[in-house]
N, C-alpha and C positions, 0 to 999 in steps of 0.2 A: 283591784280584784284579781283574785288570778282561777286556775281553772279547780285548783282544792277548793278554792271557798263555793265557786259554784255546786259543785258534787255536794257539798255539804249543803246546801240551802236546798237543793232537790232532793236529797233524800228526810229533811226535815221537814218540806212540806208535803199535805195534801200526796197521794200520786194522779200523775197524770197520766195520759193529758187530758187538757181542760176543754173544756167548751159552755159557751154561752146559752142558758137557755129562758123559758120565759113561758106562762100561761095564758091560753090562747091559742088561736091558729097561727102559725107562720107568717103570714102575710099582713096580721093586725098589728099593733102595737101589742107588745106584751105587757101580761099585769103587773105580772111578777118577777122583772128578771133576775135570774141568779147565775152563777158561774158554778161547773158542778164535773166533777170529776168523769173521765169517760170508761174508768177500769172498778170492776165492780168491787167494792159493792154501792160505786158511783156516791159517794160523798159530797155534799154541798161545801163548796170551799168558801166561797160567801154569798152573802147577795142583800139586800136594802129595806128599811121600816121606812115608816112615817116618825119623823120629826117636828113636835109641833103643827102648824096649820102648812108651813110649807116648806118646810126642809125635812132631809131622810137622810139615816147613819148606816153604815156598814154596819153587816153582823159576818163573825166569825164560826167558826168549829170550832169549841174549846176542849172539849171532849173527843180524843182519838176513837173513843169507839163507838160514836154517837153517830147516829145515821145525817138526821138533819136536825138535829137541836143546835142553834147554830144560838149565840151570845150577842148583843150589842155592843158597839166600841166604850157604850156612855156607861157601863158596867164594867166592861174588862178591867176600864180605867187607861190611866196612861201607858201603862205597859202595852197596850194593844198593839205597837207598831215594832215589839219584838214576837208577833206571832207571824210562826214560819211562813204560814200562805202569804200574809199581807210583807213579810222582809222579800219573800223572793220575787211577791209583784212588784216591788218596790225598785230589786236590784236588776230587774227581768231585760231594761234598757242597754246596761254597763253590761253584764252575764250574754247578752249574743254579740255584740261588739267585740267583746274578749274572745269568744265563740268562732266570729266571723274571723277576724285577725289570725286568731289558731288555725284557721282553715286555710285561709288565703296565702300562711306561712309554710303549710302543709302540700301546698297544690306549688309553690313556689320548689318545694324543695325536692318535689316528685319529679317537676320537670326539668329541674337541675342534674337529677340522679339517672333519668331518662339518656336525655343530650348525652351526660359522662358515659353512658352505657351503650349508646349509640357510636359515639369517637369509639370506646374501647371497640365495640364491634367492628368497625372499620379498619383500626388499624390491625386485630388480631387478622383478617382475612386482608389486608395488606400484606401483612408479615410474612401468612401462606404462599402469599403468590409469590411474594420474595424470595422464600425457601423454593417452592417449585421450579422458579425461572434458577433459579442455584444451581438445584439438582439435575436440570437441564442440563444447562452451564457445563457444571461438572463429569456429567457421562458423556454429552460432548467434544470434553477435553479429551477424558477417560479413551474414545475412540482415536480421537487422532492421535493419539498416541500411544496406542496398538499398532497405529497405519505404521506412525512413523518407527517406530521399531523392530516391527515388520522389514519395512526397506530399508532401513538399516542394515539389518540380519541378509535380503538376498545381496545390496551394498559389498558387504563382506566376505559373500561367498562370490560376485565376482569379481573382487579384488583377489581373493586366492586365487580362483582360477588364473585371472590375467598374469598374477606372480608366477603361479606355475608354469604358464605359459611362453612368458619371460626369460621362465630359467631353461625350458627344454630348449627353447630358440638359440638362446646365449649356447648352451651344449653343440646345439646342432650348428652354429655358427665356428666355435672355435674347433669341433669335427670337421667341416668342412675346410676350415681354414689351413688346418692338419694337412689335408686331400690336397689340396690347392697349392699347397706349397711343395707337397714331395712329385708333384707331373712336373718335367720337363716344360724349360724355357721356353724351346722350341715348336712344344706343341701348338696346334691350332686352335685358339679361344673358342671356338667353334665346339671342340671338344670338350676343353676346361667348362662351359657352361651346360653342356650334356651331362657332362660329369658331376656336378653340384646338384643339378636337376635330379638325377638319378639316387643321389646320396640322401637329398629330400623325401623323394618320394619314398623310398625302402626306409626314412625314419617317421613319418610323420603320415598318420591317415588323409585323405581328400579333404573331409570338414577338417580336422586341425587347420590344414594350411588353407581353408577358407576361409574360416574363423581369423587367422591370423592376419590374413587380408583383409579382412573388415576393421581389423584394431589399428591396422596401419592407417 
């Protein structure tokens, strides 16, 4: 059976839904039980005669638009057991099993799609924090190496400076060595170092030659 033949057995019988009822008060036995539709215009779907001294047959609704003219099985004949009420009471066992399975297959595949939906959730806010701690990462980098080229950059300038530096000294070296050379033999070193001293000072301001002394 599958879930078309159902649909079709329900919509060829009776509608329902169904419920049992019976003449008399609730609590007695009933006289009369019958099964009877619960959507109006409440239909008798079947319910039982006397049989002889002691047996009793189902009667049907053979008439769609008959309230409660309901037929005996010992009339209808054999065909009785192709009227819809009594096929789908018939199939009513197999039709919620089928019912059931559908469902049980349906709640299987909810929480299959759940879990998947759950990982996917997890990893896309994985992924986020992946990209975050990156982007972290990255401007991180991004700074230290502003730093580092930054000092680079003052690196550079005082590499120039000390070249400049360098070269005024060498100037003022090989001036002085000029000096040095043209005083007499016999002078007093005494002088020769006044002399150099003097030659400095009148080239070079106090910080130069502080500076210079610090690089030494």
């Amino acid at each position: 059976m599958t879930l078309e033949q159902v649909r079709a057995l329900l919509a060829a019988a009776t509608p329902g839904p169904w419920a049992w009822r019976g003449e008399g008060k609730a609590s007695e036995m009933p006289k009369h039980p019958y099964l009877r539709s619960e959507v109006a215009p409440r239909y008798i779907v079947m319910d039982f005669v006397r049989q002889g001294m002691q047996g009793a047959q189902v009667r049907f609704r053979t008439k769609p638009s008959a309230h409660s003219i309901l037929q005996p099985v010992s009339e209808i004949g054999h065909t009785w057991r192709e009227h819809p009420d009594a096929q789908l009471i018939a199939a009513a066992p197999e039709a919620l099993q089928l019912l059931l399975d559908a469902l049980e297959a349906a709640e299987q595949r909810e929480t299959a799609l759940t879990e998947a939906l759950e990982q996917a959730k997890w990893e896309s806010q994985h992924h986020l924090q992946l990209s975050k701690d990156h982007e972290k990462a990255a401007a991180t980098y991004y700074a230290d190496w502003e730093g580092m080229c930054t000092e680079r950059n003052y690196a550079r300038q005082d590499q120039a400076a000390a070249e400049a530096l360098v070269e005024t000294l060498t100037q003022a070296l090989e001036r002085a060595k000029a000096a040095f050379f043209g005083i007499s033999q016999s002078e007093d070193l005494d002088f020769i170092h006044g002399h150099v001293e003097h030659h400095l000072a009148t080239t070079f301001s106090r910080a130069a030659l502080a500076s210079v002394q610090e690089q030494v």
